[in-house]
N, C-alpha and C positions, 0 to 999 in steps of 0.2 A: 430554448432555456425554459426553466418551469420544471414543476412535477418530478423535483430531483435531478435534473440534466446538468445541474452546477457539478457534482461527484464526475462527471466522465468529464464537462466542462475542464477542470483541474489538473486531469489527467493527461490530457492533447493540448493545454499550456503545458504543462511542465516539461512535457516530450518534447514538444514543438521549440519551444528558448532552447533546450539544449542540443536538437538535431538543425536547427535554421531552418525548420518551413514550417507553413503556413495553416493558419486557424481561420476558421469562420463559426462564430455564436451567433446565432439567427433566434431571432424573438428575446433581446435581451434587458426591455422593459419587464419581459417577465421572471426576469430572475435579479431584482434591481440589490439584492444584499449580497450577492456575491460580486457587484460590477466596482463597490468598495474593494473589496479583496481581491480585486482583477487588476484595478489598478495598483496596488499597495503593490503586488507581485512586480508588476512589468516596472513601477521605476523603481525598484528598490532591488533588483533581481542582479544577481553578481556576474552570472554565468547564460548572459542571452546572446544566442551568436548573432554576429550584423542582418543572418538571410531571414532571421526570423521576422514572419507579417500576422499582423491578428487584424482582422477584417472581423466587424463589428454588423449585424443590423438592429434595430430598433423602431416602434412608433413612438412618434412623441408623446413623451410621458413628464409629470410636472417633476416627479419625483427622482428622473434618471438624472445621477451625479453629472454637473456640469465642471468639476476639475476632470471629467473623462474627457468632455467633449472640447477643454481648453487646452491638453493636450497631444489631440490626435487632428490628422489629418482628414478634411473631410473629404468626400471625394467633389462635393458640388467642386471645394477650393481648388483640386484638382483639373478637374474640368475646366475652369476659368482661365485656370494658368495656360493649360495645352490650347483653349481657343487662343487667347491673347499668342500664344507661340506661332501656331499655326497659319494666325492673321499677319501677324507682322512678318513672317518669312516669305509670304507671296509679294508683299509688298515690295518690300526690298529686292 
């Protein structure tokens, strides 16, 4: 993201909700006034098929929207889940 990357950004969303696959925006503290308009898109978007995924990276930044980060998955949350799954299946 940065130095105009939001423009093609917009484009492989808009593509990607209506074919169901998948996006990756890398470096997306540096594009923090489109990550409003990124979300405004994805909950409010009529026609997003279910395979659509938008994979996110970012450094921590004070200024990245935190209703992004309240509701997405993160993958630590991820992770935590598959070890607790993974732990408690040998157990058993």
């Amino acid at each position: 993201m940065g130095q105009g990357q939001e423009v093609h950004a917009r484009r492989l969303v808009q593509q990607s909700t209506q074919d169901g696959s998948w996006v990756l925006l890398h470096n997306c503290h540096l594009g923090l006034d489109y990550m409003d308009e990124l979300l405004d898109t994805i909950i409010t978007g009529d026609s997003i098929q279910s395979s659509f995924r938008l994979w996110l990276t970012t450094e921590v930044h004070t200024q990245f929207p935190i209703n992004f980060l309240q509701v997405s998955a993160t993958l630590a949350d991820l992770m935590m889940s598959l070890i607790y799954l993974l732990h408690h299946r040998h157990i058993a």
